[in-house]
DOTI-330856 format. One record per residue (C-alpha): chain; z, y, x; residue number from 0. Coordinates in Angstrom, 3 decimals. Layout:
{"A" {Z Y X} NUM}
...
! end
This chain:
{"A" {58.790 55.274 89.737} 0}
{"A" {58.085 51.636 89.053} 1}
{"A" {56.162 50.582 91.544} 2}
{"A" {59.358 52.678 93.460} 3}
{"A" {62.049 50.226 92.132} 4}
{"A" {59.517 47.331 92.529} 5}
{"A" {59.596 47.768 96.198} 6}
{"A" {63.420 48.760 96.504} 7}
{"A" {63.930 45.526 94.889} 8}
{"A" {61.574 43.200 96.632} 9}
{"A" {63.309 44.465 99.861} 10}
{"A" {59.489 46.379 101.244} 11}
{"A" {59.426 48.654 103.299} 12}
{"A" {58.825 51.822 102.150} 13}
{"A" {56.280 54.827 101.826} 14}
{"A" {57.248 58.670 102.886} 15}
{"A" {56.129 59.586 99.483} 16}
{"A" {58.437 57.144 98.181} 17}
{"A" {61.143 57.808 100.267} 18}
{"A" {60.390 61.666 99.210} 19}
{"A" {61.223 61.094 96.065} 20}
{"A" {64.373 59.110 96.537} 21}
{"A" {65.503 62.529 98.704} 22}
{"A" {64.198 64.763 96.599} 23}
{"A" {62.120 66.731 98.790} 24}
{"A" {58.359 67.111 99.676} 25}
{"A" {56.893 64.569 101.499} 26}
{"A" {55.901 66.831 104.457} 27}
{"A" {60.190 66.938 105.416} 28}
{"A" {59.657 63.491 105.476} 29}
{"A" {57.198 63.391 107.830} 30}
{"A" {59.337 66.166 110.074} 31}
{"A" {62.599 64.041 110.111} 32}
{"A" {60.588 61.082 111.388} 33}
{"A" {59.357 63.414 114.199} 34}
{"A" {62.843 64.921 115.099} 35}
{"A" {63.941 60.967 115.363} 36}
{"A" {66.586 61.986 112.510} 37}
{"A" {64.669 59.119 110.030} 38}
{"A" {63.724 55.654 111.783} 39}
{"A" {60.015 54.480 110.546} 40}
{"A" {57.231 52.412 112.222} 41}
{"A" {53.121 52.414 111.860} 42}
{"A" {51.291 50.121 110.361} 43}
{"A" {47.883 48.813 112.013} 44}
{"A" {46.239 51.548 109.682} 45}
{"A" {48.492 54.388 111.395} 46}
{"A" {51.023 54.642 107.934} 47}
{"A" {54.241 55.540 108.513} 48}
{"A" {56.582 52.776 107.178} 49}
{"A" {60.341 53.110 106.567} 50}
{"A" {62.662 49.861 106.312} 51}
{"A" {65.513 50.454 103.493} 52}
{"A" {68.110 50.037 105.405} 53}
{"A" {66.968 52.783 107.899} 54}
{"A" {66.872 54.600 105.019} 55}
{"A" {70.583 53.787 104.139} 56}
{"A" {72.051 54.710 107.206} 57}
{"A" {70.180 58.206 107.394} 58}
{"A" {70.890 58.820 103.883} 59}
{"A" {74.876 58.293 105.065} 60}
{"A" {74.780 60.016 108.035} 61}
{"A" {73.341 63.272 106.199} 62}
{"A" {75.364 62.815 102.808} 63}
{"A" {72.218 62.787 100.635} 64}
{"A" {73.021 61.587 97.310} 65}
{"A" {70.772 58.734 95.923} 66}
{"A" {69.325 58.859 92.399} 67}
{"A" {71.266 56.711 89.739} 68}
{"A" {68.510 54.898 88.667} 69}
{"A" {67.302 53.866 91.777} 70}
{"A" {68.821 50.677 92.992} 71}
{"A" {69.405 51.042 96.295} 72}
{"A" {71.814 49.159 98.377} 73}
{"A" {72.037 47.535 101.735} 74}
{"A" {70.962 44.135 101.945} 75}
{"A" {71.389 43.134 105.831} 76}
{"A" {73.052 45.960 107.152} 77}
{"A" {75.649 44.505 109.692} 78}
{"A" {79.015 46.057 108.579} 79}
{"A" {81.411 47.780 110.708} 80}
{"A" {84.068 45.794 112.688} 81}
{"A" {87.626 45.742 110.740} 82}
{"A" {91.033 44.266 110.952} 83}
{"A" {92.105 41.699 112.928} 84}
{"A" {88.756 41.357 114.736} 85}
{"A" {88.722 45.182 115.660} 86}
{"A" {92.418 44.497 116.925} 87}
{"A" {91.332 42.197 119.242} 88}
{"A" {89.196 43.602 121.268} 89}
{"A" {92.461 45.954 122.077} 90}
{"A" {94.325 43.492 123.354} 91}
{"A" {95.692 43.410 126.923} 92}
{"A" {93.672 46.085 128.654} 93}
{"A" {90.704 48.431 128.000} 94}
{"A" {88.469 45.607 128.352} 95}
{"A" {85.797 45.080 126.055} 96}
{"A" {86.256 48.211 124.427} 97}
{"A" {82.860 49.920 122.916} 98}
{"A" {81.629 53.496 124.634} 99}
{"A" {78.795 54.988 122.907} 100}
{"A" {77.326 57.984 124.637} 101}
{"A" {74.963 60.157 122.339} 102}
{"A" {72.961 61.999 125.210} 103}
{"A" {68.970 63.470 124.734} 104}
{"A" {67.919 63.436 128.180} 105}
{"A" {67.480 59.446 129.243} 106}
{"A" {68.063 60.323 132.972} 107}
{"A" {71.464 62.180 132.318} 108}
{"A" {72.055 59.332 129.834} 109}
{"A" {71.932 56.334 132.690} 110}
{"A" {73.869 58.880 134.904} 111}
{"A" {76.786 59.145 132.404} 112}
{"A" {76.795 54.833 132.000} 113}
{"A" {76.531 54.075 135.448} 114}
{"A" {79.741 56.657 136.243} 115}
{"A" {81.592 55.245 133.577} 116}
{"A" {80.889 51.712 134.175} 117}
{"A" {82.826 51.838 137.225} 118}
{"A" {85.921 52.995 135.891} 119}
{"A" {85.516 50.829 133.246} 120}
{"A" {83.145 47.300 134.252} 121}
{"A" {84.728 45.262 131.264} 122}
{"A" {83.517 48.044 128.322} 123}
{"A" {80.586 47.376 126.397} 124}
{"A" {77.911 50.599 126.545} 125}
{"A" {75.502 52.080 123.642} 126}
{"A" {73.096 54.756 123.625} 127}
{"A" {72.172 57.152 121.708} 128}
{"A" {69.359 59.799 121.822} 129}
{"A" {69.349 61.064 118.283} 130}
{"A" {71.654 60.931 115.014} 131}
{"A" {69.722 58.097 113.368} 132}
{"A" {70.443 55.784 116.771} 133}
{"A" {74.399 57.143 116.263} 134}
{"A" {74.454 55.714 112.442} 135}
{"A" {72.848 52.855 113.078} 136}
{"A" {75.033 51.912 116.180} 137}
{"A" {78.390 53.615 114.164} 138}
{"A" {77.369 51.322 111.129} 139}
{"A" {77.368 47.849 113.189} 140}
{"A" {80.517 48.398 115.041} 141}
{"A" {83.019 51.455 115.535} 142}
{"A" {83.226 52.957 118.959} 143}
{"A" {86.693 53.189 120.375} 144}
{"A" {85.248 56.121 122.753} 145}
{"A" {82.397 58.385 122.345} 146}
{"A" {81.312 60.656 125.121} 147}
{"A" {78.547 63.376 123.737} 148}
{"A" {76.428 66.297 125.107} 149}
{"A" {76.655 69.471 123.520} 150}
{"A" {73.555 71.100 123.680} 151}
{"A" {73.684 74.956 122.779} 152}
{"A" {70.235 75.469 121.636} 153}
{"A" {70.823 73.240 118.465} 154}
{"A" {73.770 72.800 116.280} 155}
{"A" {73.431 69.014 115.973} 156}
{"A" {76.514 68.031 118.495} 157}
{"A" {78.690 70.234 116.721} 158}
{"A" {77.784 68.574 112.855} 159}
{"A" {78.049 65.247 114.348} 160}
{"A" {81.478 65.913 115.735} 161}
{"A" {82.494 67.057 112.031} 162}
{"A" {80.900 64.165 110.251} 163}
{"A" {82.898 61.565 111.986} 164}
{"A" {86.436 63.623 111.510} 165}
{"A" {85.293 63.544 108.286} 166}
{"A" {85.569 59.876 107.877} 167}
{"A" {89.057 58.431 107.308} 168}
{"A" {87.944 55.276 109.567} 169}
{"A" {85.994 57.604 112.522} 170}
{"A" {88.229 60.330 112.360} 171}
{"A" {90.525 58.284 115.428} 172}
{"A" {87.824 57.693 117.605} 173}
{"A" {88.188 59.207 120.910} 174}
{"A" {85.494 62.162 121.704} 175}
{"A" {85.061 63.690 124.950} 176}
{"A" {82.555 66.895 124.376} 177}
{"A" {79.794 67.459 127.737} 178}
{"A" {79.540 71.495 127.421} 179}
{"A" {77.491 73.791 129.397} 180}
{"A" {79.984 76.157 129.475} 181}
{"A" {83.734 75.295 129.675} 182}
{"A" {84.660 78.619 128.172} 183}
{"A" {87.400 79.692 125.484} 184}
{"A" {84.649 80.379 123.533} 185}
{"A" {82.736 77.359 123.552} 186}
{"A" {86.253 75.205 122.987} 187}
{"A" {86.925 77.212 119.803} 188}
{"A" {83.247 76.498 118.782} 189}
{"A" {83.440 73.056 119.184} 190}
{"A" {87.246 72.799 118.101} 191}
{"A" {85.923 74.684 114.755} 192}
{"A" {83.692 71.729 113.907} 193}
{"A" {86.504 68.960 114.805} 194}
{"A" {89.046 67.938 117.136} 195}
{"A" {87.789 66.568 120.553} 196}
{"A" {90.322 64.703 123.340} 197}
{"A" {88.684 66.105 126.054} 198}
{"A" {85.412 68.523 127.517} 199}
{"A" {83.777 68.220 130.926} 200}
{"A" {81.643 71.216 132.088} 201}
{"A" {78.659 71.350 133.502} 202}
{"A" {77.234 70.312 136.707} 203}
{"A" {79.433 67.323 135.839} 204}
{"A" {82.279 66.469 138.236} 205}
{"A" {81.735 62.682 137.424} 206}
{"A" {85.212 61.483 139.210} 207}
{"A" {86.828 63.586 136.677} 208}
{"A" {84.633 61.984 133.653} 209}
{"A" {85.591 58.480 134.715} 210}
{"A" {89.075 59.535 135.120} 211}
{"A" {89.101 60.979 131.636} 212}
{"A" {87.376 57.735 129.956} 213}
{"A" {89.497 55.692 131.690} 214}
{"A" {92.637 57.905 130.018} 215}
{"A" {91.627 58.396 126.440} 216}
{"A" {90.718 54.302 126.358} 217}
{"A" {94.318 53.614 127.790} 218}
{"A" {95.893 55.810 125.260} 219}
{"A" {94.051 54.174 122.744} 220}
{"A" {95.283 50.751 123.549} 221}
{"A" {98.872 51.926 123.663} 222}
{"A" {98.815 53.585 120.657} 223}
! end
């Protein structure tokens, strides 16, 4: 444990087996969450697996795991979230310069989604997101006045990540509109049961409607 809080406080990077014990698991989770791209970590030359603290921060956040009281660990350079009268600004006049983040797996599907919505809306600064460390991370420098995600129904991780930001007081306004497979009743309620969305687009995408959507839910914003 001291060579633990050594590191922690020296700012180092650290091990999985350190960063095991901080989440109180074994250190073969560790290992998995780096390969599901749910924990952010780098190789050294000597092929270890390295994890920066503040990665570890925002994962930590993201899944509300509880850090040990007697280990010291805070954020040193994490960029905090836009607030106040700078986050007002970027509402003023029109939709321009508002911030879209679009949480999509597939990269191809991904550029599809930007390049639709770019042309409804040029002036809007685009993020993406394959994975729910990339969402903290982005979430955690600046909030997203829109966020368009695609609910995939082999895994459950759309759905938790909808309920995690209505969760928070200062996410829970953010504008969601929910990609499905299947626009059915049943698929709303699922998704509706795991948080409030502003709008769903079905698959195979009608991508006129998508812009059209974006560019409503942005306006809306700005006028409320």
């Amino acid at each position: 444990m001291n060579q633990l809080l050594k590191h922690i406080k020296e700012n180092r990077p650290l091990t999985t087996f350190e960063v095991s014990r901080i989440c109180g698991v074994v250190h073969s989770t560790i290992s998995n969450w780096i390969d599901a791209g749910k924990l952010n970590a780098y190789k050294t030359p000597g092929g270890h697996r390295r994890i920066k603290k503040d990665d570890l921060l925002v994962f930590l956040k993201l899944y509300e795991i509880p850090v040990p009281k007697d280990v010291p660990l805070t954020s040193s350079s994490l960029p905090a979230a836009e607030e106040g009268p700078g986050r007002e600004k970027r509402h003023e006049g029109n939709i321009a310069g508002k911030r879209v983040l679009l949480i999509v797996e597939d990269q191809v599907v991904s550029e599809v989604l930007m390049e639709t919505l770019k042309k409804g809306c040029p002036d809007c600064e685009f993020v993406q997101a394959s994975n729910e460390f990339q969402v903290g991370k982005s979430i955690a420098q600046s909030i997203p006045d829109l966020i368009v995600i695609d609910m995939r129904p082999e895994t459950a991780d759309g759905y938790r990540l909808i309920e995690l930001l209505r969760k928070e007081s200062d996410l829970a306004n953010i504008k969601i509109i929910a990609v499905t497979d299947h626009n059915t009743e049943e698929n709303r309620e699922k998704i509706l049961a795991h948080g409030n969305v502003d709008g769903f687009i079905s698959k195979p995408m009608n991508l006129h409607k998508l812009k059209d959507l974006a560019q409503q839910l942005l306006r809306a914003d700005h006028a409320a």
